[in-house]
N, C-alpha and C positions, 0 to 999 in steps of 0.2 A: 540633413541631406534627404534626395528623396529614397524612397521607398526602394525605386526598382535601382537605387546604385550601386547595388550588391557589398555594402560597405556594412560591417558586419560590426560588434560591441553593445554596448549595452544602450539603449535608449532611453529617456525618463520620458513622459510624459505629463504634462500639467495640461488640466482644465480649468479655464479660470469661469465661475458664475455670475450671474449679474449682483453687484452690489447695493447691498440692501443702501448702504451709507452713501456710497455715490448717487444714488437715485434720490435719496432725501438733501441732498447738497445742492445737487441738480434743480430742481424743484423749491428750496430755501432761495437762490439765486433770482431764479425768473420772477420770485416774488418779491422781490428785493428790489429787481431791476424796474419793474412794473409797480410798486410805491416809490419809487423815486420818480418814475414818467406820471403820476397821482401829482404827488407835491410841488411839482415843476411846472403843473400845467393846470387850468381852470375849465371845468365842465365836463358832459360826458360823453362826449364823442371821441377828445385826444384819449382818453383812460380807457374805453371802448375800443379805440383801433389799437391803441396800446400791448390790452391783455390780449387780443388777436392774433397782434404779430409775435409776442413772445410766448402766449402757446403754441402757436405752430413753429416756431425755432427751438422750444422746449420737445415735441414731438418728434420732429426731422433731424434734430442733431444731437440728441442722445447719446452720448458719449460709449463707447463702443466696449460692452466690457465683458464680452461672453469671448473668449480665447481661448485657442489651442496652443500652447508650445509644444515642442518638443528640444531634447536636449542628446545629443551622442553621446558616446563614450569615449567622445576624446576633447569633449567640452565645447563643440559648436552648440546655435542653437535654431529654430527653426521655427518659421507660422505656416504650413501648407496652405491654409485655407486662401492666405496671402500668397504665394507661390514664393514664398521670402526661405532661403535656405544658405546655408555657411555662413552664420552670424556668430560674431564673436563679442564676449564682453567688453563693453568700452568704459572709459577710466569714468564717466557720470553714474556708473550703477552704483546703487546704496540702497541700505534695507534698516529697519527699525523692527522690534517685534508687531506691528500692525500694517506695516508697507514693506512692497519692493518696488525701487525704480528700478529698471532693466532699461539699460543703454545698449542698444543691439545694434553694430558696426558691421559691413564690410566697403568693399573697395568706393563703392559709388551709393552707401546708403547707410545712415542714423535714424534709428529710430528708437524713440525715449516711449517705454512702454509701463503704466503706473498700475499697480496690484495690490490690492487692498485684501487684511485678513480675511474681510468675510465672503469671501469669494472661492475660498477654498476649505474643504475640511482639515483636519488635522493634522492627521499625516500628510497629504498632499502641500500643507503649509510648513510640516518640517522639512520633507526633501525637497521644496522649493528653496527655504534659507540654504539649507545644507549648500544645493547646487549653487548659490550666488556666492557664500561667506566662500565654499572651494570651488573655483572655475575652472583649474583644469582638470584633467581625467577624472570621469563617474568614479568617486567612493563607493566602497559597494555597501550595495541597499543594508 
């Protein structure tokens, strides 16, 4: 919720950082995608406009992975920086000890949000499981 709703409970907050893992995933890809437009094609101008167009789609689409949640104390969840607020867990969220997928629902929006361990320190990465494995009301810290 926001800020000024005068709605009162406990808050979590999660920062997520850029992943070291995703950025090398990231980057494994475009060089994957650009040997296969190599082997597919003869000479050096296609392999030239090639590695052009997929570092600049490497550069501009960058997978978005510096996030704010926030979480109430009555198990909504929230991204301000998106203006996304009263989301609720939806039946797609699942967690392993190295990821969380976060399914964040409400009436007219899904959004599947992917979280990777190293994006977060330690604690930050146990009261993130804590809050998925218990969705409703904040456990207390």
């Amino acid at each position: 919720m926001p800020d000024s709703s005068g709605v009162s409970g406990t808050v979590s907050s999660f920062v997520a950082s850029r992943s070291s893992v995703l950025a090398l995933w990231w980057v494994a890809l475009h060089l994957l995608l650009w040997s296969s437009v190599l082997a597919a094609t003869r000479g050096f101008a296609p392999g030239l406009a090639a590695l052009a167009i997929l570092a600049v789609h490497a550069a501009l689409r960058f997978p978005e992975s510096r996030v704010r949640l926030r979480r109430s104390g009555d198990g909504r969840w929230s991204i301000p920086a998106r203006g996304l607020y009263d989301l609720n867990l939806g039946s797609g969220t699942c967690f392993s000890a190295s990821w969380v997928l976060l399914e964040l629902v409400s009436d007219d929006l899904r959004l599947r949000l992917l979280l990777l361990r190293d994006q977060f320190g330690a604690r930050d990465w146990r009261r993130l499981q804590v809050a998925v494995r218990e969705p409703g009301p904040d456990p207390a810290e």
